[in-house]
KOLNUTI-985663 format. One record per residue (C-alpha): x, y, z; residue in one letter. Coordinates in steps of 0.25 Angstrom, whole numbers, plus 5000, padded with zeros to 4 digits. Example, Ala and Ser with C-alpha at 12.3 -4.5 7.8 and 13.67 -1.06 7.14 Angstrom:
<vexfis>
<vexfi><x>5049</x><y>4982</y><z>5031</z><r>a</r></vexfi>
<vexfi><x>5055</x><y>4996</y><z>5029</z><r>s</r></vexfi>
</vexfis>
This chain:
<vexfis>
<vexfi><x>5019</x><y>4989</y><z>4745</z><r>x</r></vexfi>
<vexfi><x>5006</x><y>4989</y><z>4738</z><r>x</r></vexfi>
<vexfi><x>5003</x><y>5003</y><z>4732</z><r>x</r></vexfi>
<vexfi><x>4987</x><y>5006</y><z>4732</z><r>x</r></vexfi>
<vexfi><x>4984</x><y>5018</y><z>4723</z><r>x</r></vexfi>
<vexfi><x>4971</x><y>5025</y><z>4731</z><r>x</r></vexfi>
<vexfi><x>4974</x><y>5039</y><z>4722</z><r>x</r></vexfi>
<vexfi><x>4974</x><y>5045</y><z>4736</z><r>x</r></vexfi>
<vexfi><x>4968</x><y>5037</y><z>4745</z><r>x</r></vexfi>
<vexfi><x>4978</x><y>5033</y><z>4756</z><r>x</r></vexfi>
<vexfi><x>4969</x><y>5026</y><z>4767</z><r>x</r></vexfi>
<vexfi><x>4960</x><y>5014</y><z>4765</z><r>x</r></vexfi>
<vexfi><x>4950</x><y>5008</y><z>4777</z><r>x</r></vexfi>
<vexfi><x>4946</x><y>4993</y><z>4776</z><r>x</r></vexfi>
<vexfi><x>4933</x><y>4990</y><z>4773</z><r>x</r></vexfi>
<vexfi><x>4925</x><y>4985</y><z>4784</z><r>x</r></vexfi>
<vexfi><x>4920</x><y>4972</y><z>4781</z><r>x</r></vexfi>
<vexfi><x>4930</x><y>4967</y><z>4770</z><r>x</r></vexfi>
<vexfi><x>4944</x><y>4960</y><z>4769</z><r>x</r></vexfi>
<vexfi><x>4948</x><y>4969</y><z>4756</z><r>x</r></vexfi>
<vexfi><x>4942</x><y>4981</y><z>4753</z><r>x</r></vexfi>
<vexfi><x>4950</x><y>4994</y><z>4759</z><r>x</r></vexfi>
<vexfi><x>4943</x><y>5007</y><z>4756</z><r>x</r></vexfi>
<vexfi><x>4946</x><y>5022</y><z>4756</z><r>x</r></vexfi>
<vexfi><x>4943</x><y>5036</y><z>4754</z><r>x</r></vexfi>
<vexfi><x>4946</x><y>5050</y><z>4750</z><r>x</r></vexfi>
<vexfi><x>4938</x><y>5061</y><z>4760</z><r>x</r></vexfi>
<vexfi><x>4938</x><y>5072</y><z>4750</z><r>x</r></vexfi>
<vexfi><x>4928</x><y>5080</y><z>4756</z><r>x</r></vexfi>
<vexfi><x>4928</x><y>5073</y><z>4768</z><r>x</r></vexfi>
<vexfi><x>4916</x><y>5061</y><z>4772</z><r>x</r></vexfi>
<vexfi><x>4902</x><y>5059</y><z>4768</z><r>x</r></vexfi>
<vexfi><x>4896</x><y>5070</y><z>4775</z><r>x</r></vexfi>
<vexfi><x>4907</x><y>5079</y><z>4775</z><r>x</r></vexfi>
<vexfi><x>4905</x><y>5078</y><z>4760</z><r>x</r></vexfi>
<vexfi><x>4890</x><y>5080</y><z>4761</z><r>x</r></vexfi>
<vexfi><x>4892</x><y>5094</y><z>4769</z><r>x</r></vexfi>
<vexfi><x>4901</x><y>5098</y><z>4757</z><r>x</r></vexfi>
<vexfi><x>4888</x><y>5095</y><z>4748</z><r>x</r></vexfi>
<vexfi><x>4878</x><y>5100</y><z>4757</z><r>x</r></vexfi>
<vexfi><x>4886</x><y>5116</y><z>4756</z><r>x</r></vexfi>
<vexfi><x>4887</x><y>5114</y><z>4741</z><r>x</r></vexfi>
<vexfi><x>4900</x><y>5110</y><z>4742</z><r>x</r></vexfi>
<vexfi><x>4906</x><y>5102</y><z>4730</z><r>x</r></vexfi>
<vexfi><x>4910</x><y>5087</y><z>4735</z><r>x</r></vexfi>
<vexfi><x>4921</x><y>5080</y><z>4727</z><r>x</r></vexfi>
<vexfi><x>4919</x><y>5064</y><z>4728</z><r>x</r></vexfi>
<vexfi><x>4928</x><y>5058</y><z>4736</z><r>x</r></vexfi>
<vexfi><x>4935</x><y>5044</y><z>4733</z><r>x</r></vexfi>
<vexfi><x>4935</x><y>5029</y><z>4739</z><r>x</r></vexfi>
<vexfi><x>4941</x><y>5018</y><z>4734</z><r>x</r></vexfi>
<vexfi><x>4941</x><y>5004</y><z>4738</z><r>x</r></vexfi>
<vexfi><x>4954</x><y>4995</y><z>4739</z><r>x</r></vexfi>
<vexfi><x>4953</x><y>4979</y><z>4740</z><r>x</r></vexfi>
<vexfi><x>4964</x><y>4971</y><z>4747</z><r>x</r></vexfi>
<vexfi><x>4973</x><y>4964</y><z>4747</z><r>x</r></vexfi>
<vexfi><x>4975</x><y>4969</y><z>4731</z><r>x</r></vexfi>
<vexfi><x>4976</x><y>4983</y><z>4734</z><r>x</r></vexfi>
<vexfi><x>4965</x><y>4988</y><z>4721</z><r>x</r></vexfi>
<vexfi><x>4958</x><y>5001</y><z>4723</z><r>x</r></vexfi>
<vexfi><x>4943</x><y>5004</y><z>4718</z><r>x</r></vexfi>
<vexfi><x>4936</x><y>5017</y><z>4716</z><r>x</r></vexfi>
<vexfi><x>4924</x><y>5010</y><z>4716</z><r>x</r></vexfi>
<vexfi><x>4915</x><y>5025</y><z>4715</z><r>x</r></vexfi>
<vexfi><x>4919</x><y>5039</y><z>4709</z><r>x</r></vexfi>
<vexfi><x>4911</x><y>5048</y><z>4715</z><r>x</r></vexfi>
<vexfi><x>4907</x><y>5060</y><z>4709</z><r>x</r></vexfi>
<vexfi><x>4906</x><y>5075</y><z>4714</z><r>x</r></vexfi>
<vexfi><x>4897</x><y>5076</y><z>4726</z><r>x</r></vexfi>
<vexfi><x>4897</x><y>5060</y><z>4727</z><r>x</r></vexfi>
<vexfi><x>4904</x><y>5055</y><z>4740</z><r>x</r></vexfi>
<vexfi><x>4909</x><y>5040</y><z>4744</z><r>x</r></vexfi>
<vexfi><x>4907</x><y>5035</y><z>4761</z><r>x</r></vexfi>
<vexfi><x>4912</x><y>5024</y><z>4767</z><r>x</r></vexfi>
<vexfi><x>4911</x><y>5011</y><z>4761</z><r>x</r></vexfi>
<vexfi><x>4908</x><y>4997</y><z>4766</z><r>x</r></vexfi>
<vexfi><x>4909</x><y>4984</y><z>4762</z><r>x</r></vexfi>
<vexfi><x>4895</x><y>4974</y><z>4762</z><r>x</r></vexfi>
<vexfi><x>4894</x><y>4959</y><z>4756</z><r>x</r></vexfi>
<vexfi><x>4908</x><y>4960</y><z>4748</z><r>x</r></vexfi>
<vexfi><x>4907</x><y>4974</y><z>4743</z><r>x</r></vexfi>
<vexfi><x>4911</x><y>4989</y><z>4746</z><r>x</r></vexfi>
<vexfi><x>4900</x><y>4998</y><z>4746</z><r>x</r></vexfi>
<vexfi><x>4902</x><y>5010</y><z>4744</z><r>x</r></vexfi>
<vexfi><x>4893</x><y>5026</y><z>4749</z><r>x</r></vexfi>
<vexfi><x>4892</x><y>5036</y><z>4739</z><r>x</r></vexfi>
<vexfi><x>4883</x><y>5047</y><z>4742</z><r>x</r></vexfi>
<vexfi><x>4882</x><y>5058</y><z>4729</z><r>x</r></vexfi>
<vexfi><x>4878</x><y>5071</y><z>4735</z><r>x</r></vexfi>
<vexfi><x>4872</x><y>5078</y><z>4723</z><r>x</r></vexfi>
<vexfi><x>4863</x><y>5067</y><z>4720</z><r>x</r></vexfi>
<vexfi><x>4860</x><y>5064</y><z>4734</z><r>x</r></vexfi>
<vexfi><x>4862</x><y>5052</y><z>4735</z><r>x</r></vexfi>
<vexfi><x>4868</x><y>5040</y><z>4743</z><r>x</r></vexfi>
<vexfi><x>4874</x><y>5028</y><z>4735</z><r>x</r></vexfi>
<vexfi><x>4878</x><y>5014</y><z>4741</z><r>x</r></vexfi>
<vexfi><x>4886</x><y>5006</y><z>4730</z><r>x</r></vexfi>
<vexfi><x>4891</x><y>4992</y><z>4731</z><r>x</r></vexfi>
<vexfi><x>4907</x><y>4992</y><z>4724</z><r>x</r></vexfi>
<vexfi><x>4909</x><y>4980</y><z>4715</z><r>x</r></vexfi>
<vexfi><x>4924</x><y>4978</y><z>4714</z><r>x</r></vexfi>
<vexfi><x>4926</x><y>4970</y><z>4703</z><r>x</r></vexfi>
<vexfi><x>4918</x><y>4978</y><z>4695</z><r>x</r></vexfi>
<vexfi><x>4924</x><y>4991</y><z>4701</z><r>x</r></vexfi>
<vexfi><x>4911</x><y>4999</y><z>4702</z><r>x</r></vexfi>
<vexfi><x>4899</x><y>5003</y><z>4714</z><r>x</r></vexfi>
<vexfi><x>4887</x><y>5001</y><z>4710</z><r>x</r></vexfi>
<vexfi><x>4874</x><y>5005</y><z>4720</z><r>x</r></vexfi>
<vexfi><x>4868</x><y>4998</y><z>4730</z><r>x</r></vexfi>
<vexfi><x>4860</x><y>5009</y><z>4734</z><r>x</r></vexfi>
<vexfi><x>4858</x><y>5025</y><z>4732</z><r>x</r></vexfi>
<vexfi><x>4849</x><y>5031</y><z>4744</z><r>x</r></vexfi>
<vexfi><x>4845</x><y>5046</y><z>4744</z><r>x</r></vexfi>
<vexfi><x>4855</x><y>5055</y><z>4752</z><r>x</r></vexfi>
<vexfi><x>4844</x><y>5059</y><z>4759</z><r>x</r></vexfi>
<vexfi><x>4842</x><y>5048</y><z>4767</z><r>x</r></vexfi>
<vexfi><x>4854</x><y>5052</y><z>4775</z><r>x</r></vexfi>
<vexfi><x>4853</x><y>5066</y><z>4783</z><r>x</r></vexfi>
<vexfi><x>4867</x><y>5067</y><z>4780</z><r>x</r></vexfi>
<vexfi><x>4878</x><y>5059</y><z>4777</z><r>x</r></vexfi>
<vexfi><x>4886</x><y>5060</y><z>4792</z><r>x</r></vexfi>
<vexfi><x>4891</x><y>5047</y><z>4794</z><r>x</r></vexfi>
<vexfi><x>4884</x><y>5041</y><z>4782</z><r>x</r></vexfi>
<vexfi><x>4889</x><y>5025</y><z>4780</z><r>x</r></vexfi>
<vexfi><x>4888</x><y>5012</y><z>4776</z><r>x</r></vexfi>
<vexfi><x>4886</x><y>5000</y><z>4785</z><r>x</r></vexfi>
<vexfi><x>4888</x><y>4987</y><z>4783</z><r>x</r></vexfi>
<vexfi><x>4882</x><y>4977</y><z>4788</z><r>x</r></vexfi>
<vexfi><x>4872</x><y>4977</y><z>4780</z><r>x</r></vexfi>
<vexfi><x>4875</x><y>4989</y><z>4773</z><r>x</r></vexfi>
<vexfi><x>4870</x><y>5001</y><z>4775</z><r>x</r></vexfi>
<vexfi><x>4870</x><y>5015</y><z>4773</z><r>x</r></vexfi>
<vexfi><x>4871</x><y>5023</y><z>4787</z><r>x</r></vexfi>
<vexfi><x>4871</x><y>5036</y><z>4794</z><r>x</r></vexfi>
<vexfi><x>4875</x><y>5042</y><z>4808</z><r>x</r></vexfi>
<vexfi><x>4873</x><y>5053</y><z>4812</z><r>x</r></vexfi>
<vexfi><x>4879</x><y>5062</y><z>4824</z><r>x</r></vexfi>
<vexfi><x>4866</x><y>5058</y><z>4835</z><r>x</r></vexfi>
<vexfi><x>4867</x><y>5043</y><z>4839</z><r>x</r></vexfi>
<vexfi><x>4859</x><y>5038</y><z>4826</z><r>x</r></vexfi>
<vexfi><x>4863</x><y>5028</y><z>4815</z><r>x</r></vexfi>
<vexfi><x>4855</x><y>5029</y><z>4803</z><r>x</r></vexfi>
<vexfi><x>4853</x><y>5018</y><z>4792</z><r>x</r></vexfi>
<vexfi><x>4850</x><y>5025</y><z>4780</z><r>x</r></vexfi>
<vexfi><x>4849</x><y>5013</y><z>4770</z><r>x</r></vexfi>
<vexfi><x>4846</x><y>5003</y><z>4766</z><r>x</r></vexfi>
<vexfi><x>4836</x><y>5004</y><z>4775</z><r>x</r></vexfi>
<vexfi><x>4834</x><y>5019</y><z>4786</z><r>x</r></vexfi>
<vexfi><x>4835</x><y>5016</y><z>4801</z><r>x</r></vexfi>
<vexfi><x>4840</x><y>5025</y><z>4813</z><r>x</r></vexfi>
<vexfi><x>4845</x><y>5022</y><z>4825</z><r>x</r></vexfi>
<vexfi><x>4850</x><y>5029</y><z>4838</z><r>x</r></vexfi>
<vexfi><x>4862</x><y>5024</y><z>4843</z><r>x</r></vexfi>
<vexfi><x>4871</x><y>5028</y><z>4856</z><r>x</r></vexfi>
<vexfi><x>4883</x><y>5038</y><z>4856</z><r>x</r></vexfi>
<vexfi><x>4896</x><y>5033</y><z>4849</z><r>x</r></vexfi>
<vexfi><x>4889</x><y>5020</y><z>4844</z><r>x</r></vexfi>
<vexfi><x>4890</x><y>5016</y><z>4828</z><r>x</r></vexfi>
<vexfi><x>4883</x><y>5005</y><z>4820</z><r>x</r></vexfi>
<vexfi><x>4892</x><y>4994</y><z>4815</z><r>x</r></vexfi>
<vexfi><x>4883</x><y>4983</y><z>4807</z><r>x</r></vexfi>
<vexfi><x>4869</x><y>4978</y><z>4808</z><r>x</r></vexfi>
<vexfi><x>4867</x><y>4962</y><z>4809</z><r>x</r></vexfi>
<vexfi><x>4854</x><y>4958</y><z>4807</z><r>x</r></vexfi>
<vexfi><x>4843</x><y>4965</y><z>4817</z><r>x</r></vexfi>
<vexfi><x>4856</x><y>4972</y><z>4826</z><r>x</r></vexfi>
<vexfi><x>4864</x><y>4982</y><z>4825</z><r>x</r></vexfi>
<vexfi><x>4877</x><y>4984</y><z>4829</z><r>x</r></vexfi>
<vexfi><x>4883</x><y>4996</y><z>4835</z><r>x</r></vexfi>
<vexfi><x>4896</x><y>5001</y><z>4841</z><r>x</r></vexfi>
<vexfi><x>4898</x><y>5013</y><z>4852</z><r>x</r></vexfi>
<vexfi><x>4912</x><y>5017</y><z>4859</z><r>x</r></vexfi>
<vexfi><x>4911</x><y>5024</y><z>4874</z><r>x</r></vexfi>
<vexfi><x>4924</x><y>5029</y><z>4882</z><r>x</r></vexfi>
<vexfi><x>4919</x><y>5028</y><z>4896</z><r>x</r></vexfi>
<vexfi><x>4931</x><y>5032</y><z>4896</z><r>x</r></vexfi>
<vexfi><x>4937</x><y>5021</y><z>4888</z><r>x</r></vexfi>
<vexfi><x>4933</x><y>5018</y><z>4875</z><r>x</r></vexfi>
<vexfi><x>4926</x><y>5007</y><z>4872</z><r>x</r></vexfi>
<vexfi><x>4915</x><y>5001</y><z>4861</z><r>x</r></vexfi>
<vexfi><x>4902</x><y>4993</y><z>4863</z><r>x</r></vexfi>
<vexfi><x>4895</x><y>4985</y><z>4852</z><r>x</r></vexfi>
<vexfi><x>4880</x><y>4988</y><z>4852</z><r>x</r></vexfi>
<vexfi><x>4870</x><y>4979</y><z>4847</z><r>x</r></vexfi>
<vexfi><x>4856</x><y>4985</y><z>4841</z><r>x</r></vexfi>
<vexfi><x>4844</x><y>4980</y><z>4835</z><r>x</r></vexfi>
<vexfi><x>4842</x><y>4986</y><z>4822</z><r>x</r></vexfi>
<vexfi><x>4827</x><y>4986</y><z>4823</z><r>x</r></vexfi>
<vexfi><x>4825</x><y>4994</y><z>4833</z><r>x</r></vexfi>
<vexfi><x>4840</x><y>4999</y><z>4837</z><r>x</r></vexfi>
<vexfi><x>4839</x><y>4995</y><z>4851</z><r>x</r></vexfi>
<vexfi><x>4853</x><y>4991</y><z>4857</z><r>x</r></vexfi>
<vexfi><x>4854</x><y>4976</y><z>4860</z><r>x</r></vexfi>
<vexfi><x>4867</x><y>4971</y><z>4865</z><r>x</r></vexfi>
<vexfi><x>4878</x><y>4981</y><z>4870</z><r>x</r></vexfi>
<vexfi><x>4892</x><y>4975</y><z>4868</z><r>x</r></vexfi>
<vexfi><x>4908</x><y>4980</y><z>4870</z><r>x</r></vexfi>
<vexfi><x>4917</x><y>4981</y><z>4862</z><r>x</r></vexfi>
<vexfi><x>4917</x><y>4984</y><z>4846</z><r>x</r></vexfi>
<vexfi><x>4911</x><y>4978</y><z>4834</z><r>x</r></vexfi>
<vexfi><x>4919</x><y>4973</y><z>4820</z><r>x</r></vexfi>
<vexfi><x>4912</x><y>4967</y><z>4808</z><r>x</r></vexfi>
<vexfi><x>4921</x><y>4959</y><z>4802</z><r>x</r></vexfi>
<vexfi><x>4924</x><y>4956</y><z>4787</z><r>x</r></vexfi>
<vexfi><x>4915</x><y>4944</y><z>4788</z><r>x</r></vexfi>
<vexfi><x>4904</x><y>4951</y><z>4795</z><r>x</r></vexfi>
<vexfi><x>4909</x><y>4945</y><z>4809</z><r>x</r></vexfi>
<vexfi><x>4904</x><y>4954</y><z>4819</z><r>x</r></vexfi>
<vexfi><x>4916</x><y>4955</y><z>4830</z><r>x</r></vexfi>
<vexfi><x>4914</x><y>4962</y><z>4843</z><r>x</r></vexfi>
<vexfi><x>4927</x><y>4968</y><z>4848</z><r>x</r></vexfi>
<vexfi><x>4928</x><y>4968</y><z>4865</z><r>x</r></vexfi>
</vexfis>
């Protein structure tokens, strides 16, 4: 059995989109927003931890050491790297990096303003392309960057990935069983264009697979 030292972190997720990179987190004060709520009530907020772990090898990476008040999110992977959400509360700032692995160091690809999120509920990355995201609790999904567009979407549907001029979407009904359509959008205008059932999965080569 190959031993993996994660210095406490027992429970890795793969990385949608790639063969080889497995990722995982320490919650110490919870997740993004959870974090922010500490900062908002003057709460101190000790960084938390990610690291990144290629297979089949087994090497670990910290590829950022947050500081106090600074706080990592999901990553995701886009065009053969991990990229990594920092946001850095004192400073308020948000910071999209790009992890270079055989350099082991992030550098940025971006650094927005916190302020261009009302807060940071359901604040992720997207891929693909890559974005940075926000949904809030009232049917609306939100692209904060890198460019700022709304949109009003039904109960219970998500966003997957944007292709081109569509969107693509997921809801999941029990009426009473359970079940999930694949919606189709245009990212222009958010109108719905096509309703399909069943799922969606992007797959590691970018295949987009609908699952009936």
């Amino acid at each position: 059995m190959k031993q993996i030292i994660t210095n406490g972190i027992t429970y890795l997720d793969a990385l949608p989109g790639s063969e080889t990179w497995y990722w995982g987190m320490d919650y110490t004060h919870g997740d993004l927003y959870e974090a922010e709520e500490l900062f908002r009530y003057g709460n101190p907020i000790q960084q938390n931890r990610l690291i990144l772990v290629r297979y089949p090898e087994g090497t670990v990476y910290e590829p950022v050491h947050p500081e106090p008040g600074q706080y990592l999110g999901r990553p995701v992977y886009h065009n053969g790297q991990v990229v990594l959400l920092l946001v850095d509360f004192p400073r308020n700032e948000i910071r999209i990096m790009g992890f270079d692995d055989q350099k082991g160091q992030a550098t940025p690809i971006a650094v927005l303003p916190l302020s261009v999120a009302e807060d940071c509920y359901n604040l992720l990355l997207h891929t693909p392309p890559l974005m940075l995201t926000r949904t809030p609790n009232d049917n609306k999904f939100q692209i904060l960057w890198p460019e700022q567009r709304e949109f009003v979407l039904e109960d219970r549907e998500s966003f997957e990935i944007l292709d081109g001029d569509k969107m693509y979407t997921t809801v999941w009904h029990e009426d009473p069983d359970y079940r999930e359509e694949t919606l189709v959008r245009d990212y222009a205008t958010g109108k719905l264009l096509e309703r399909m059932p069943g799922s969606l999965l992007v797959m590691p080569d970018g295949q987009q697979w609908n699952l009936v």
